[in-house]
N, C-alpha and C positions, 0 to 999 in steps of 0.2 A: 504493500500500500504506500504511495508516495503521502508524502510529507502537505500538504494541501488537506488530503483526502482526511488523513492521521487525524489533521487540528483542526476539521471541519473548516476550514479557510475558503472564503465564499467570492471575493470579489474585493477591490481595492476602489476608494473613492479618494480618488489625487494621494496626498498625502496617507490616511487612512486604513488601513486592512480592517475588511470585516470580517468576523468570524464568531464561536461559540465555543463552547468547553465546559466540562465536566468529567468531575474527577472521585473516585471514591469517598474523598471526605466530603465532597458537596454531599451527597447520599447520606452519610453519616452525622450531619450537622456541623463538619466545622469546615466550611469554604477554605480553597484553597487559594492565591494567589496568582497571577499571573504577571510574570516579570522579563522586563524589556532589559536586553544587553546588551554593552560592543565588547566583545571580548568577554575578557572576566569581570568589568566593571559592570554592576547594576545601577542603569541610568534613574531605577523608578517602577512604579505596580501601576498593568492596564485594569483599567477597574471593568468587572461585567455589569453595563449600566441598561443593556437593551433584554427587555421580559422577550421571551421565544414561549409562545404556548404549547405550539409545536413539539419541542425539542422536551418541557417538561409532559408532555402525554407520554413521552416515547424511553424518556431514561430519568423520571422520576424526579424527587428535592425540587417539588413547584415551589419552595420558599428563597431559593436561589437561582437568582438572576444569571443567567449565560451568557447572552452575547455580548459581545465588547466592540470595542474601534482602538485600534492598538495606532500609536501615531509615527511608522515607519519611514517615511522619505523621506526625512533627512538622513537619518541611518546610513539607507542606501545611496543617496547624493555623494556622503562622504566616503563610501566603500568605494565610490567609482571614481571619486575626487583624486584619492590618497592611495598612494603604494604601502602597501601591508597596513591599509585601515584595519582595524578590529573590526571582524565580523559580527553582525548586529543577529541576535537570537532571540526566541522568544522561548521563556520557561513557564511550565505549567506540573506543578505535581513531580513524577518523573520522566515527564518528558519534553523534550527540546525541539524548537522549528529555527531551523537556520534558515534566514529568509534570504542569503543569495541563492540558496538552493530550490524554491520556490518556483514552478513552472510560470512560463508567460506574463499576462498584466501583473500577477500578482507582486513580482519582484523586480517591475520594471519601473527604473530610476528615471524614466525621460518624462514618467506624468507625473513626477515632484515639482516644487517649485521651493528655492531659496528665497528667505527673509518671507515668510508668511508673516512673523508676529509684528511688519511693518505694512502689512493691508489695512484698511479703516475698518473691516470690520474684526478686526482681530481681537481676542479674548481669551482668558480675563485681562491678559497683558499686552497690550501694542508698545513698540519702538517708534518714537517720531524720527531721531535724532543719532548716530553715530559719529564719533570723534575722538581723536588721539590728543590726550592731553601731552602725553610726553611720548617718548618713542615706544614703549611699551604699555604704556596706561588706556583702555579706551572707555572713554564713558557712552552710558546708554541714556536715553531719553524718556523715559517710560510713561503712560498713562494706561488709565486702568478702572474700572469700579469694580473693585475688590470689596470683601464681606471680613475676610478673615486671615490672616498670615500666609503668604506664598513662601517659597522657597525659589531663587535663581541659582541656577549651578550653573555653570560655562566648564567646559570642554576643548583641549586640544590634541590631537593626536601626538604620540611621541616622536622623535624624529628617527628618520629616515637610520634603518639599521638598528635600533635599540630593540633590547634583549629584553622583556618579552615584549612584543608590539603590544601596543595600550592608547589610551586613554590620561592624557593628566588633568587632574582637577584643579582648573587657574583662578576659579571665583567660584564661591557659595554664599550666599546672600540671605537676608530675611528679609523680608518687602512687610512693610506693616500697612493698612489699608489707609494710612495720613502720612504715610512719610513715599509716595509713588512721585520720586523727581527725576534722580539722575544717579544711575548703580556705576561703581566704577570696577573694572575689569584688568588685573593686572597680569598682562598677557605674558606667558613662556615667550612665545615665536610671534613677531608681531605682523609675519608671513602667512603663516598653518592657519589651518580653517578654523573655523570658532562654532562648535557644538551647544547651542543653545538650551538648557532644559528647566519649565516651570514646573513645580513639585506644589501638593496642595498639604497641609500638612501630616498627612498622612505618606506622606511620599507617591502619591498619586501622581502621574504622568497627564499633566493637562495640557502642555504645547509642547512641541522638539520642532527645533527651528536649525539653518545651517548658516552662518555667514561665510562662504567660500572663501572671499579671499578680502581677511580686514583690509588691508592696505591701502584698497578704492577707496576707504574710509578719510573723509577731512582728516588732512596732517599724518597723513601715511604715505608711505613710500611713492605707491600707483596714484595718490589723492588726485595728479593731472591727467592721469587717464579718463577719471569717471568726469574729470571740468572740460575736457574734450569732447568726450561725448552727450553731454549737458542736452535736452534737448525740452527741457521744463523748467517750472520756478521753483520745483520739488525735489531738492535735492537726493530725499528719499527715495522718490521713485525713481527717478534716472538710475543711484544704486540696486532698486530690486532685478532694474532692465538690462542693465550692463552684467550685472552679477550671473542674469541668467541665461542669458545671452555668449557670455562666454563658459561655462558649465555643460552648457548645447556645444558650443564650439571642441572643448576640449575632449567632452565624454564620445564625441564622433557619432550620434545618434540618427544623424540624417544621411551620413556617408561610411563608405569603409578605409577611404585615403586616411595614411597614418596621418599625424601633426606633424607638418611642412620642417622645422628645424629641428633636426636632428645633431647640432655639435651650438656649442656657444665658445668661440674664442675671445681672449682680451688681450687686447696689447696693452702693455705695461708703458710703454713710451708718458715718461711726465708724473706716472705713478708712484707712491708712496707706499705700496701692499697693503693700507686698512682700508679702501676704501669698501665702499657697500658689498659691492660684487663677490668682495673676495671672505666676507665676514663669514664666518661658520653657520650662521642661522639661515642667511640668505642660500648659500650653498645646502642644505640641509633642505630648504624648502623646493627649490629647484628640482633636488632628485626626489625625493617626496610625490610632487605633485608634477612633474613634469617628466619624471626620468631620466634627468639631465645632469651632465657635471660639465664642468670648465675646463677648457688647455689655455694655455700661454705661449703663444707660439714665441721661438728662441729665436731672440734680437739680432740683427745684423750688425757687425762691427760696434755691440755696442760698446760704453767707458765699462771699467771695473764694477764701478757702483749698482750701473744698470743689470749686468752678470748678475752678481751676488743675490740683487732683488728677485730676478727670473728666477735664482735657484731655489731663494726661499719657496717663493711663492709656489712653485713648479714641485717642491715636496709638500707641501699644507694640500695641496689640491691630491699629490697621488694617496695622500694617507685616507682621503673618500672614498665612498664609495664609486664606482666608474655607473656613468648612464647607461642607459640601453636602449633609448630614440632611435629610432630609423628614418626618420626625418630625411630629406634627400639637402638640403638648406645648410649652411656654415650661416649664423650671427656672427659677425664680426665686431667687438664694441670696446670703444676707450673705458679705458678702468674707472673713470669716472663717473660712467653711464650704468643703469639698470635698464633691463628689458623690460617691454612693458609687456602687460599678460596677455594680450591680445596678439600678440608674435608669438609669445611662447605656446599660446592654443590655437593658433591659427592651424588649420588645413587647407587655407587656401592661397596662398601668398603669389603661386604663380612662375609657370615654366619658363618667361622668358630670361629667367636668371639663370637657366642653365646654358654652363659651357661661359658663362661670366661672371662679372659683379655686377650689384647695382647699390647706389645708396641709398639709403632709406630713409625717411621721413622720423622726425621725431620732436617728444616732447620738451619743454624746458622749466625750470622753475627756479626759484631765487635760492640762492648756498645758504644763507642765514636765515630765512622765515618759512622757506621750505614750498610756497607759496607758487600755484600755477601761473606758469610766463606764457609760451607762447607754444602752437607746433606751426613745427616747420613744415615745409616740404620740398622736398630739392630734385631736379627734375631728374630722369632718370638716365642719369650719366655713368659710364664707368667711373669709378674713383679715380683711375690716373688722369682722368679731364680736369681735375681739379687740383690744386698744389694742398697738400696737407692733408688732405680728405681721410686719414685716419682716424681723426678728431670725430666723425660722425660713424651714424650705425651703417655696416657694410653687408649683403647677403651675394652670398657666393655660393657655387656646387658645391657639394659633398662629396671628395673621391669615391668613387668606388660604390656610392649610393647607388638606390632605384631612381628613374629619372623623375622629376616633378611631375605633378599632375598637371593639365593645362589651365591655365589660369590669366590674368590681364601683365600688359607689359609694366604696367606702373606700379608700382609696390604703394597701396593708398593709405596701409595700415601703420599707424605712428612706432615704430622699431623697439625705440628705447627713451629715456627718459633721459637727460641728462641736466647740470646745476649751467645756469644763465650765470652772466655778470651779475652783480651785488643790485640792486634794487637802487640804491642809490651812492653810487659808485664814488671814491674821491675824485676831486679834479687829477691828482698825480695819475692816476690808473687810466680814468678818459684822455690824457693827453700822451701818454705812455701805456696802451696794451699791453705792449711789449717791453719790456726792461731797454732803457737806452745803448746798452752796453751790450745787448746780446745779438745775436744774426738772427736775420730773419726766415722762419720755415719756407721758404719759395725757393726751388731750386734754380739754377744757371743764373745767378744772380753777376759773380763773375764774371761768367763769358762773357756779359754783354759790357763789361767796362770799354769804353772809348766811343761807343755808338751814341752819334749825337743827338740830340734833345731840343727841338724848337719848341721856348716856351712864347704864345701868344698868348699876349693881355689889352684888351678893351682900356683904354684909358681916357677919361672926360677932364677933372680936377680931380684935385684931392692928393697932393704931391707926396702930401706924409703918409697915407696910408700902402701908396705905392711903392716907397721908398722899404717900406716894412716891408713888403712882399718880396723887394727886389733883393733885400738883407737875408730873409729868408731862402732866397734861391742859394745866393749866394755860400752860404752853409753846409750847402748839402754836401753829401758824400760825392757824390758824381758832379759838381757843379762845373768843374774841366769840360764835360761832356758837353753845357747847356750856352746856348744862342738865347737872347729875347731879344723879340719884336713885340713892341708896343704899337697899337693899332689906336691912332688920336680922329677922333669923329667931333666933340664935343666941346673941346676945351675953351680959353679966353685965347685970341690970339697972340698974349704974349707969355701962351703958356709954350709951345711946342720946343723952345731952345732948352728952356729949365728942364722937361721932359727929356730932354736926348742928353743934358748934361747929366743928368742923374743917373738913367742908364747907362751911360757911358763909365762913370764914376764906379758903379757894382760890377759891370761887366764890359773892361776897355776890350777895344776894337769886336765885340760879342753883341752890343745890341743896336737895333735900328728902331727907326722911327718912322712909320707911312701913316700916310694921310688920306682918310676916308672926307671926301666932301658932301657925300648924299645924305639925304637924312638917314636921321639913326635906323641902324637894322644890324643885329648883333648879329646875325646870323653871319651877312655878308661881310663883316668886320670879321670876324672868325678867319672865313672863306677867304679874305684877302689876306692875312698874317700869312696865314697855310700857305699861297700859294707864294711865298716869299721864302718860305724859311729852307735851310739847308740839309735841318736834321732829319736822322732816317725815323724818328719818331716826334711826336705833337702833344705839346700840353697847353689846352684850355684851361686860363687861371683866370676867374675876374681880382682885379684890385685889392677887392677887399679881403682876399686872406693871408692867412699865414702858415708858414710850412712851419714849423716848431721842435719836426722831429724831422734829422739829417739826412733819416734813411728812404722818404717818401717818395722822392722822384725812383729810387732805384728799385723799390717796391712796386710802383708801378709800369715802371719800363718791362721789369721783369713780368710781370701780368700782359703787357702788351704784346709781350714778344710771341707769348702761347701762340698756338695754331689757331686760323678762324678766330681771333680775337677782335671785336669792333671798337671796343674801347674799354679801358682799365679807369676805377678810380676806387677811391680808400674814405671810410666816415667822416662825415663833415661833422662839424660840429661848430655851433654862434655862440658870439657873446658880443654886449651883453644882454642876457632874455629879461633884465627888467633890474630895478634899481639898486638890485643886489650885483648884477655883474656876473651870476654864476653861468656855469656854460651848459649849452643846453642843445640839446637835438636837433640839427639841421636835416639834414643827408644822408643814406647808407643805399643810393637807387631805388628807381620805379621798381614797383612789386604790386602784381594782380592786385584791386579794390573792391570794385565790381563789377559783377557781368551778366547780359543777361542775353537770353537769343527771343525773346519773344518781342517779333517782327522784325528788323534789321537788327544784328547784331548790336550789343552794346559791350564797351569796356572801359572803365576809368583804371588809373594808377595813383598809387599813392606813394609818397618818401614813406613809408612806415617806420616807427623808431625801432630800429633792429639792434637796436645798442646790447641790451642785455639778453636779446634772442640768440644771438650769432655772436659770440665774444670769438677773439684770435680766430676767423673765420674766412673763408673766401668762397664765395658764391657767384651762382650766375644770378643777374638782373634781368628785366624787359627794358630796360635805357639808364645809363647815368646823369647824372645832372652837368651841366657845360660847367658849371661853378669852378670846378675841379675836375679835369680828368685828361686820359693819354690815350691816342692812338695810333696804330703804325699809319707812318704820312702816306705806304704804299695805299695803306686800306684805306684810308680816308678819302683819297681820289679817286679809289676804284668806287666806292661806294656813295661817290658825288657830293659830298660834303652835307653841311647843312643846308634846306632847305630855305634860301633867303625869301623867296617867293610866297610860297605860304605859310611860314613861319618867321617870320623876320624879329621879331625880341623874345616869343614868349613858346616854348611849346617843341622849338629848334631837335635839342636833342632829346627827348621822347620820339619825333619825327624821324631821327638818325636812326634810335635803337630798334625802331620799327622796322624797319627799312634793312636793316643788317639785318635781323633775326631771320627775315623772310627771304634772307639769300644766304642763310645758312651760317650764320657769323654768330656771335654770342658776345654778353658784354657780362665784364666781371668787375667787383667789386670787394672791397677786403674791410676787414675791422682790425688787422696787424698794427696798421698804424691810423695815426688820425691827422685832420689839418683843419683848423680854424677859421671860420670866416667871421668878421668884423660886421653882424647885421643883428636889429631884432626881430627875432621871428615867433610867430604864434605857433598854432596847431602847424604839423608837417602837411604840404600841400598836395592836395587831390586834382590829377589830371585827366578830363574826358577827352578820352583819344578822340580824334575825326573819324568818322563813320569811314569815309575816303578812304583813311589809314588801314581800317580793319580786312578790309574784301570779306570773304564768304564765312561762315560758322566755321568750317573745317580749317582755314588758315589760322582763325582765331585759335583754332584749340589747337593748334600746331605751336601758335608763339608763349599760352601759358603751360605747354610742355616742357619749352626749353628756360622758364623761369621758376626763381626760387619763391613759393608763398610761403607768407608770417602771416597766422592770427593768431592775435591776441586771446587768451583764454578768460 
């Protein structure tokens, strides 16, 4: 007789098993018990609360009640959650129902659902509110109309390997029916799932609840995964959606494709060995819930120091236990990044990564407040398209895997997680990313020592502010390299001799002076420098700024120099933004705003502040701003320069970066270094392209392919 038939087990209602029992002692007058377990811990007693008339015609003790509702899905959620979860049983008298063993609906985990006890109609105890006090603390939100004393127990599984698998009891509570505020939960693993169970005082089983994975939780690790996927004013519910939503994903219920990553590597480069990744509990949760462990792949020429760390780290990892994913996917991710749980449960990420890489999208959040920034998304480039691209999440094949299932070429799913710049950064750090005294991560910087440099600049008055720029040229590391032409449209007519004595003064026999007579049109003042100057690359500078840091022109030559590059430039940044003088967000490139295709396409751009999204970063743009920026004088001419005609002051280069994009060019932009302009500026400005500019839906979604989007979370 199978195990169903055995415990009379009748049908499952969601969470729910129905069924009946009786035992010799019922017959006898002393009821027996029925009691819910995972493993060897008993969670609590299912009470027989449903009268069967039925059942007492047929096997007697009409004074005892049989049928019960035993509260099993989380149980089961978390047997299929966790590797070597405790299996969940049900005791009665002498005998036992192991409910994975359970034919069909009865013991199937896909008609549960995580966080019931945050439904409205939940009872006797609803969860409004979850939250991480501290890294391990989480409080609950409770309401309730309770009569009489509950009991809350919380539950985590032991980790991954522990002798005997189990169950640890992290919170036990008394709830008094006047004190229902806010239980706090002092978490083992603030990773491992969270076993929920309300106890009446009798230790009655009134709710079993699961929170899969606290960390979605405000102020937990994942907390910007769940602000990503935000899509209510109910923090809760987006939690119940997301939670469940990936539990579908993980447990493979709709599909039989394994989960898409099967290896997580970290590069150490810049690492310290504590950070998150490499912590015991996070490693511990990984193979637990994921099947996963970590490699380090072994540095290339690195210093002694770097060695030493690899080796540490490279024994802490082999003393784990090893995964056993099948996964066809390599994560790739800087040790200061966490994967987010939506990679690690993905099964769908997508064949075009085989036989390559691609980089992946991801989230950011501030180092100190811990605080959702921004996701990114970066178009889907090899990484060696980009200088430094280790710094973000990378998915590559798996040697030797099965090949990926088919899936979309973009990878849309946010990778990993990683810390933003500081929230409110000092001035030393915003004008120095980069330590002044260090080299810059851009390769062939070198090579390009003696390749010349025409710098044009727009000049009207204002002799001192130019003077500053012209100081600042002069500074630079490559300043040997650099020519200026000063382009004079505007000035007092007895300004043009002080203008070429001054230049001459920063840069003898190196700068000229021509003279635009038409009325103002930046564009064509550009257009005219260009077609004067002698260097094999071009920098648009207006007046008003200042290079600060020596290494900038070299930083951007070297960006320029890349293949298919239409123009290079590095964060801007104003001052002063208001009577304080402090320095504030200019610039860092146009990036997608908004878009819409219902009836002619539409697309605006916006400077977005990608200060603390993209720290020591280089990225592609849809256009840089003329304010600041380099391009090879080849590309410039091939690509026609700016548009004096229909963009004559305002709109120019957005018009350029269009225009390259769609003949196959790319414009990049970096946060390595920064350069200052001398203006006040309000909100970052929003630009509606020309419809003109767009052509068809499909060109459009060809130019926000090859750019980087930021939103804001």
């Amino acid at each position: 007789m199978d195990v169903a038939s055995e415990w009379n087990l009748e049908e499952r209602d969601d969470d729910w098993l129905k069924g009946w029992a009786v035992s010799d002692g019922d017959r006898a007058g002393a009821p027996d018990s029925i009691l819910l377990r995972a493993g060897a811990v008993v969670l609590g007693q299912v009470r027989r609360t449903v009268a069967r008339a039925d059942v007492d015609a047929a096997y007697g003790a009409p004074g005892v009640v049989k049928g019960f509702l035993a509260p099993v899905g989380a149980l089961l959620l978390l047997a299929r959650l966790v590797r070597d979860a405790p299996a969940p049983v049900l005791a009665f008298a002498d005998r036992e129902a192991p409910l994975l063993a359970l034919p069909g609906a009865l013991s199937d985990a896909a008609r549960a659902r995580a966080l019931r006890l945050c439904d409205e109609e939940a009872a006797p105890l609803r969860v409004t509110d979850l939250w991480y006090a501290t890294t391990h603390l989480l409080k609950l939100r409770l309401e309730g109309a309770i009569e009489a004393p509950l009991s809350l127990r919380c539950y985590q599984p032991r980790p991954a390997g522990a002798e005997p698998a189990g169950l640890d009891l992290v919170g036990d509570l008394v709830l008094s029916p006047a004190g229902l505020t806010v239980a706090e939960v002092p978490l083992r693993d603030p990773y491992a799932p969270l076993l929920i169970v309300v106890l009446d005082a009798e230790d009655a089983l009134l709710q079993v609840d699961l929170l899969p994975f606290p960390s979605l939780c405000r102020g937990g690790a994942h907390a910007a995964e769940l602000a990503a996927r935000s899509r209510s004013r109910h923090p809760i519910a987006d939690l119940q959606l997301l939670s469940d939503a990936l539990l579908w994903e993980h447990a493979g219920w709709h599909e039989a494709e394994p989960r898409a990553v099967g290896r997580i590597a970290v590069d150490l480069r810049g690492a310290t060995g504590h950070e998150t990744i490499l912590r015991p509990a996070f490693r511990a949760w990984l193979s637990a819930v994921f099947d996963l462990s970590l490699e380090v792949p072994a540095p290339e020429g690195a210093a002694p120091a770097e060695a030493a760390l690899h080796a540490d780290v490279a024994a802490r990892l082999a003393a784990g236990r090893p995964g056993g994913a099948s996964g066809a996917l390599v994560l790739t991710l800087p040790a200061r990044a966490i994967p987010t749980i939506a990679a690690l449960a993905s099964r769908r990420l997508g064949a075009a990564i085989a036989g390559g890489a691609r980089l992946g999208p991801f989230l950011t959040v501030d180092p100190e407040s811990g605080r959702p920034g921004a996701f990114v998304s970066l178009p889907a480039l090899d990484p060696a398209a980009l200088p430094a691209a280790w710094a973000c999440p990378v998915l590559l094949s798996r040697p030797g895997a099965a090949e990926a299932p088919a899936g979309p070429a973009a990878v849309a799913e946010a990778l990993a997680i990683l810390p933003g710049a500081p929230g409110a950064p000092a001035d030393d750090r915003r004008l120095y990313p980069t330590a002044p005294d260090a080299p810059l991560p851009l390769p062939g910087l070198a090579a390009l020592e003696g390749q010349g440099i025409s710098v044009v600049v727009p000049v009207h008055n204002g002799l001192a502010r130019l003077d500053r720029l012209l100081l600042s040229l002069a500074a630079q590391s490559c300043a040997g390299d650099v020519e200026v032409i000063l382009v004079d449209s505007r000035s007092h007519p007895h300004l043009p001799p002080q203008i070429r004595a001054l230049a001459e003064s920063r840069f003898p026999d190196r700068a000229r002076l021509a003279r635009y007579d038409r009325p103002h049109n930046q564009s064509a003042e550009y257009n005219l420098g260009a077609s004067l100057a002698e260097g094999r690359y071009l920098l648009f500078a207006e007046p008003s700024l200042v290079l600060h840091d020596r290494r900038t022109l070299a930083a951007l030559r070297g960006l320029a120099a890349l293949d298919r590059v239409a123009s290079a430039a590095c964060l801007l940044l104003a001052t002063p933004a208001g009577p304080s003088g402090e320095l504030a967000f200019r610039s860092g490139g146009y990036f997608p705003s908004r878009i819409d295709f219902l009836g002619a396409p539409f697309l605006s751009l916006a400077e977005a502040d990608c200060e603390a999204a993209l720290p020591l970063a280089t990225y592609p743009v849809v256009a840089n701003s003329a304010a600041l920026c380099m391009v090879a004088a080849e590309t410039f001419r091939h690509l026609g320069g700016f548009d004096a005609r229909a963009c004559p002051n305002h709109g120019h280069d957005v018009a350029y970066g269009l225009r390259a994009g769609a003949a196959g060019y790319r414009s990049l932009c970096t946060t390595l270094v920064t350069a200052v302009q001398e203006e006040r500026r309000g909100r970052p400005r929003e630009v509606e392209v020309p419809r003109v500019a767009l052509g068809d839906a499909a060109a459009l979604l060809g130019l926000l392919a090859a750019a980087t989007v930021v939103r804001a979370l």
